[in-house]
Structures are given as structure tokens and as C-alpha cells.
N, CA, C and O atoms as a printed pandas DataFrame, in Angstrom:
     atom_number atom_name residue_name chain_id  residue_number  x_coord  y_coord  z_coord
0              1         N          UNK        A               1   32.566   74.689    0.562
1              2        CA          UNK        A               1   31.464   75.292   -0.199
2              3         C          UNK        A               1   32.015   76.193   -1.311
3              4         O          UNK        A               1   32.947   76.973   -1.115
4              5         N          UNK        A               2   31.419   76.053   -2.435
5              6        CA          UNK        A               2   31.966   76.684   -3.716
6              7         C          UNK        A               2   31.140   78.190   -3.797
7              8         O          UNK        A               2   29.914   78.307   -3.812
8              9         N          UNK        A               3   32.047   79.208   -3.841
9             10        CA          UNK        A               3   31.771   80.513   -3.539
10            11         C          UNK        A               3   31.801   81.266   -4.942
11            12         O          UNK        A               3   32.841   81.620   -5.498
12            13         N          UNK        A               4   30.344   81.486   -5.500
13            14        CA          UNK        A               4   30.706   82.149   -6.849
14            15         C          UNK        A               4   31.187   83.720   -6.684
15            16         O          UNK        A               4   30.401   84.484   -6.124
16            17         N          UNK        A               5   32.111   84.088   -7.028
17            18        CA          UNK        A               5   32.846   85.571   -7.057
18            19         C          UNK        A               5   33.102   85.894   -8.225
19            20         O          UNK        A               5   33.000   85.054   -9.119
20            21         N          UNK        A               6   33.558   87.397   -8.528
21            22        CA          UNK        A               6   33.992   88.266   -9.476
22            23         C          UNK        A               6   35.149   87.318  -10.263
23            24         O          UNK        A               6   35.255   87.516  -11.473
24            25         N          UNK        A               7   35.775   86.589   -9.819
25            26        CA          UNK        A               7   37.101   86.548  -10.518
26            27         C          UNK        A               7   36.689   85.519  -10.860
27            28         O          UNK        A               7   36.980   85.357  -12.045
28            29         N          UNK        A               8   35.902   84.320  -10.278
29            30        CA          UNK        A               8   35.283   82.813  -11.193
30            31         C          UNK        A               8   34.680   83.314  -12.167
31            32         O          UNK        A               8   34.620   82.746  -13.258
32            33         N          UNK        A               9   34.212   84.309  -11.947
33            34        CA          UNK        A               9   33.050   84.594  -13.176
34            35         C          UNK        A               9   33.955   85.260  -14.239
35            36         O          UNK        A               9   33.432   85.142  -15.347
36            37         N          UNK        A              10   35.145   85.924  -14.280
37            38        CA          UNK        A              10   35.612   86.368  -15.161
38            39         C          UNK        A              10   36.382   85.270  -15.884
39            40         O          UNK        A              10   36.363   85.073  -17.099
40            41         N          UNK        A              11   37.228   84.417  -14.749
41            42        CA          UNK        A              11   38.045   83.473  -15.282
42            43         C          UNK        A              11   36.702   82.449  -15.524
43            44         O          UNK        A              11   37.055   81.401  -14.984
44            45         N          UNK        A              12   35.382   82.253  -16.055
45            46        CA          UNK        A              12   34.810   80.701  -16.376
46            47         C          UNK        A              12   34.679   81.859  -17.775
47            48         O          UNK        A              12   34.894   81.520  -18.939
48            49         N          UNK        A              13   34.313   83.150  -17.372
49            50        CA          UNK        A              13   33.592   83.600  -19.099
50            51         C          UNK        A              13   35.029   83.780  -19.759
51            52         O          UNK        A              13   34.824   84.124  -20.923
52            53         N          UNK        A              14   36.196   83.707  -19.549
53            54        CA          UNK        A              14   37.625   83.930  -20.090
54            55         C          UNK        A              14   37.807   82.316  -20.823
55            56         O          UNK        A              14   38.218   82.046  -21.952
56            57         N          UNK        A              15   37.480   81.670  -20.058
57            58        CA          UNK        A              15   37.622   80.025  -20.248
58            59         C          UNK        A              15   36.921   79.577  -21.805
59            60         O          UNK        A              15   37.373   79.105  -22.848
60            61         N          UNK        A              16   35.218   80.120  -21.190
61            62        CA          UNK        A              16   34.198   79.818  -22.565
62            63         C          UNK        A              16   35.031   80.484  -23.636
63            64         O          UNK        A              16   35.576   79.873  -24.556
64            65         N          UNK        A              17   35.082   81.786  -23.439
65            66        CA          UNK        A              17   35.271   82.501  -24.904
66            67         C          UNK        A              17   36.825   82.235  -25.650
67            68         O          UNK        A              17   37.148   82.652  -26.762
68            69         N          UNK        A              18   37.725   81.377  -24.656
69            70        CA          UNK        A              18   38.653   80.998  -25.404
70            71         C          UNK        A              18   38.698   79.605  -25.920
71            72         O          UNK        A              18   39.646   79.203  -26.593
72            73         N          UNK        A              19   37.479   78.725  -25.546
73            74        CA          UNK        A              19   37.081   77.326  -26.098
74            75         C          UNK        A              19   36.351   78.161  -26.689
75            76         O          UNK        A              19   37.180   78.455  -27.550
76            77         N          UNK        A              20   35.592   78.705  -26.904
77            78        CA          UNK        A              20   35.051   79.311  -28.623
78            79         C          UNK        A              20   35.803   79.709  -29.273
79            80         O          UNK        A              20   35.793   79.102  -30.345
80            81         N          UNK        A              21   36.531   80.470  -29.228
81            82        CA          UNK        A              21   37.467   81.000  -30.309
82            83         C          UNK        A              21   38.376   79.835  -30.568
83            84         O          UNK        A              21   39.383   80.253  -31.139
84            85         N          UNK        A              22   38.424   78.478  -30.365
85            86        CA          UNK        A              22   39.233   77.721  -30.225
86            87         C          UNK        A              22   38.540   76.806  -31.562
87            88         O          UNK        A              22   39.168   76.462  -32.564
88            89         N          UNK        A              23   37.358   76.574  -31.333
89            90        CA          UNK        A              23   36.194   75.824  -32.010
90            91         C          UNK        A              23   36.247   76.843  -33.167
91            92         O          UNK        A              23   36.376   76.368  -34.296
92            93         N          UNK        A              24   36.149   78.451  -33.007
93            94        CA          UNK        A              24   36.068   78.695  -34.484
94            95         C          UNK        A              24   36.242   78.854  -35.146
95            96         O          UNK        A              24   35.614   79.149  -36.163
96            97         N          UNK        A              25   38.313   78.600  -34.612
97            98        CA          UNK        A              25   39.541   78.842  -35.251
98            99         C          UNK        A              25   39.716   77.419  -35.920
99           100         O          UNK        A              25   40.159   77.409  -37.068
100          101         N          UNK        A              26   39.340   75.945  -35.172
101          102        CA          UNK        A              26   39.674   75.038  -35.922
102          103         C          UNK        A              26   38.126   75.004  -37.228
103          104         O          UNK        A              26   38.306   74.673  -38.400
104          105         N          UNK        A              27   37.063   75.315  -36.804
105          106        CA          UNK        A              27   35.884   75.539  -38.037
106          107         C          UNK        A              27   36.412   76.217  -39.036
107          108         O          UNK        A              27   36.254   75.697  -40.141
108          109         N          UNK        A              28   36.888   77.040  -39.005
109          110        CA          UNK        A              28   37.533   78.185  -39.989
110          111         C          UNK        A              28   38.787   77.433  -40.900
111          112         O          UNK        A              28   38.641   77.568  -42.115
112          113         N          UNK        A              29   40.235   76.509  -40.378
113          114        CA          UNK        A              29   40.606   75.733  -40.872
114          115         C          UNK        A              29   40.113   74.693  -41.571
115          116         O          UNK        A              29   40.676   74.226  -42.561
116          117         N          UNK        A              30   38.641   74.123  -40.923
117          118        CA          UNK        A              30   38.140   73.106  -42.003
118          119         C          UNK        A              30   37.902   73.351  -43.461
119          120         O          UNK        A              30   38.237   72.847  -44.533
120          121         N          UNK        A              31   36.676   75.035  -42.728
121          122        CA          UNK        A              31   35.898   75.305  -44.159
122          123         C          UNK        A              31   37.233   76.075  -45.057
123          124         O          UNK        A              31   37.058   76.328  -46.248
124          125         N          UNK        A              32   38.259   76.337  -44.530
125          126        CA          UNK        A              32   39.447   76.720  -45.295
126          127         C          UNK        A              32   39.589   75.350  -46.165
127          128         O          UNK        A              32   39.095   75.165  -47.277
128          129         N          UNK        A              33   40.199   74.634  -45.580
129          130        CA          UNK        A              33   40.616   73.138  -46.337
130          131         C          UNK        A              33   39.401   72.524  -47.846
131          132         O          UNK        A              33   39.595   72.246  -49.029
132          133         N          UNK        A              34   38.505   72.542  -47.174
133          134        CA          UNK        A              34   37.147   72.546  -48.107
134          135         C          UNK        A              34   37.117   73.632  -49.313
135          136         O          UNK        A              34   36.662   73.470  -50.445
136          137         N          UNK        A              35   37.488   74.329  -48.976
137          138        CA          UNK        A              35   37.652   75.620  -50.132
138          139         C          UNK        A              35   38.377   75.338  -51.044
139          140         O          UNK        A              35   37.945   75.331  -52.197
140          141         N          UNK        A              36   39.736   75.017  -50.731
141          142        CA          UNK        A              36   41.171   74.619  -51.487
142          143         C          UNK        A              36   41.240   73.451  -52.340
143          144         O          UNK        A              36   41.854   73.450  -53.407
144          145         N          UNK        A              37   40.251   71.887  -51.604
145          146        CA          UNK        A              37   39.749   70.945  -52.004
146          147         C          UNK        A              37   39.269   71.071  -53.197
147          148         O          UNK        A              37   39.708   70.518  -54.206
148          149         N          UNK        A              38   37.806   72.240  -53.083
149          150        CA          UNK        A              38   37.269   71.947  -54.539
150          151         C          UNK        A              38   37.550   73.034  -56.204
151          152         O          UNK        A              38   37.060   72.666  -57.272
């Protein structure tokens, strides 16, 4: 049985917010590239 605790919950919201910052580090390279483009 899967037991939600303090430390899942820190390590799943540690998880999200570093696949976001991941997503808005490569977004940020696009609209960089796009910039330089035009």
C-alpha cells in the first residue's frame, strides 16, 4: 500500500518544480533562438 508522507510530498513537489524549471529553461532557449533569428 502506497503511503503518502512528508518526504513523497516534498520529493514529488521537488520533482514538478524541477520539470518546470526544465520546460522553462528549454522555452527560454527557444524564444532566445527566435530573437537572434529575426
Amino acid at each position: 500500500m502506497h503511503q503518502i508522507c512528508r518526504v513523497c510530498d516534498e520529493c514529488y513537489s521537488w520533482k514538478r518544480n524541477s520539470l518546470f524549471s526544465l520546460t522553462r529553461l528549454l522555452y527560454n532557449k527557444k524564444q532566445a533562438k527566435k530573437k537572434i533569428e529575426e
